[in-house]
N, C-alpha and C positions, 0 to 999 in steps of 0.2 A: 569253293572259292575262299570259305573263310581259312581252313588249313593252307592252302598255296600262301595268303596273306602273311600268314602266323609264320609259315616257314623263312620267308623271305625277309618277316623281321629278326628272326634267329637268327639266320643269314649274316646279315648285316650287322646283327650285335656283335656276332661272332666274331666280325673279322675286326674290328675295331677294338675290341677287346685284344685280341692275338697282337694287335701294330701300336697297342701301347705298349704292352711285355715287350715284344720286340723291340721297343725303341729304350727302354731301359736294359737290355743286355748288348746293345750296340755303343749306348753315350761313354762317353770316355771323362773319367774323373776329372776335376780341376788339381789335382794334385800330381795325373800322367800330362799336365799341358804346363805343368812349372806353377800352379797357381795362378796363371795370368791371361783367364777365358777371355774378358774382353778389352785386352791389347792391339786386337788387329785395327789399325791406323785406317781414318776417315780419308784423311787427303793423299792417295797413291796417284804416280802418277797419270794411270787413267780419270781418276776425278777430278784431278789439274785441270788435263784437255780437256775432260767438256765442258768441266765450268769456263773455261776459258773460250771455247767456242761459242757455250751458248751466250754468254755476258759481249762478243765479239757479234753475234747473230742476232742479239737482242739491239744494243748499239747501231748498226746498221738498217734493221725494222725501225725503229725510232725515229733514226734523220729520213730518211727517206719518208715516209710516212709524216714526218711534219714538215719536209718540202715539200711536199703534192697538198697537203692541209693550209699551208703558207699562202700557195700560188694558187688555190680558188679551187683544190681537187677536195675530192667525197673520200671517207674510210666507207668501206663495202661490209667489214666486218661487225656485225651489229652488235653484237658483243664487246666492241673495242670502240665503239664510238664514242662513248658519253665518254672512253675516260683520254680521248686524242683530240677533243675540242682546242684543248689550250694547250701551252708545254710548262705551262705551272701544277699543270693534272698529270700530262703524259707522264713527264720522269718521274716523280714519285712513283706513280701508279707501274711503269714498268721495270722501277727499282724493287717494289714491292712483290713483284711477281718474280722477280730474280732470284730474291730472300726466300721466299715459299720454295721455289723450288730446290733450292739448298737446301732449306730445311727438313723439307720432305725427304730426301736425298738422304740425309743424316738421321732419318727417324728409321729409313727401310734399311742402313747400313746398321745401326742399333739392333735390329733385329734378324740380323742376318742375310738379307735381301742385297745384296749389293749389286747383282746382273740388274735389279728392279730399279736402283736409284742410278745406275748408270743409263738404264732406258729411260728414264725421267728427264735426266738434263740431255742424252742425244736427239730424242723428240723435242723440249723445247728447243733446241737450237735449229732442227730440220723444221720447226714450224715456223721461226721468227725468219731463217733463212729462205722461207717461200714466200711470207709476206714480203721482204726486203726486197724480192725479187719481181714479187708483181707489181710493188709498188713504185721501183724501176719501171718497168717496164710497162706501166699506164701510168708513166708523170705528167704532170702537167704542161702545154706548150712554154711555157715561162721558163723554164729552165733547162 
């Protein structure tokens, strides 16, 4: 048992060893890319749209969400409750969370992650567009 063990960390070193070599005769100099590695642009216009979806998704979770809070309704989201008590908490609080997720956005584009920070704000916007939508759709009789 002990040899199977032994092997399998050789194994393993081995191959980790080889996909670093390998990843140094694959990288392409900064000097074959013009000198200008990290030139590729944050705001393309795919990160327009979803920031603009999701800051559209977020917006619409918001009012809806403090017209059912207004007219006498409950947030379901316990999570989200302490900070939709009032709309002197709400907007900041889901201004703050807009910011984050921009930022975070810009941290995975930084590191080459951009499919990651484009699923970052598509998800926030499919998540604030479900609230918006339940929140529609269990409003209060008042409005």
């Amino acid at each position: 048992m002990k040899i199977f063990i032994l092997i399998l960390a050789l194994a393993a070193t081995a191959a980790a060893a080889s996909a670093q070599a390998a990843d140094h005769f694959v990288s392409v100099p900064a000097a074959g890319m013009g000198g200008n590695v990290g030139a590729v642009r944050f705001w393309t216009r795919s990160t327009i749209a979803l920031t603009a979806l999701d800051g559209a998704a977020k917006a619409a979770d918001s009012y809806f969400t403090r017209r059912n809070m207004d007219g006498g309704g409950e947030e379901f989201n316990p999570l989200a409750r302490p900070f939709v008590r009032t709309a002197r908490v709400q907007i900041p609080a889901t201004a703050a969370l807009f910011g984050a997720e921009i930022a975070t956005a810009y941290c995975l584009h930084r590191r080459r992650h951009d499919h990651m920070g484009w699923a970052l704000l598509g998800g926030g916007a499919a998540m604030n567009g479900l609230g918006a939508a339940s929140s529609y759709k269990d409003r209060v009789k008042d409005w």
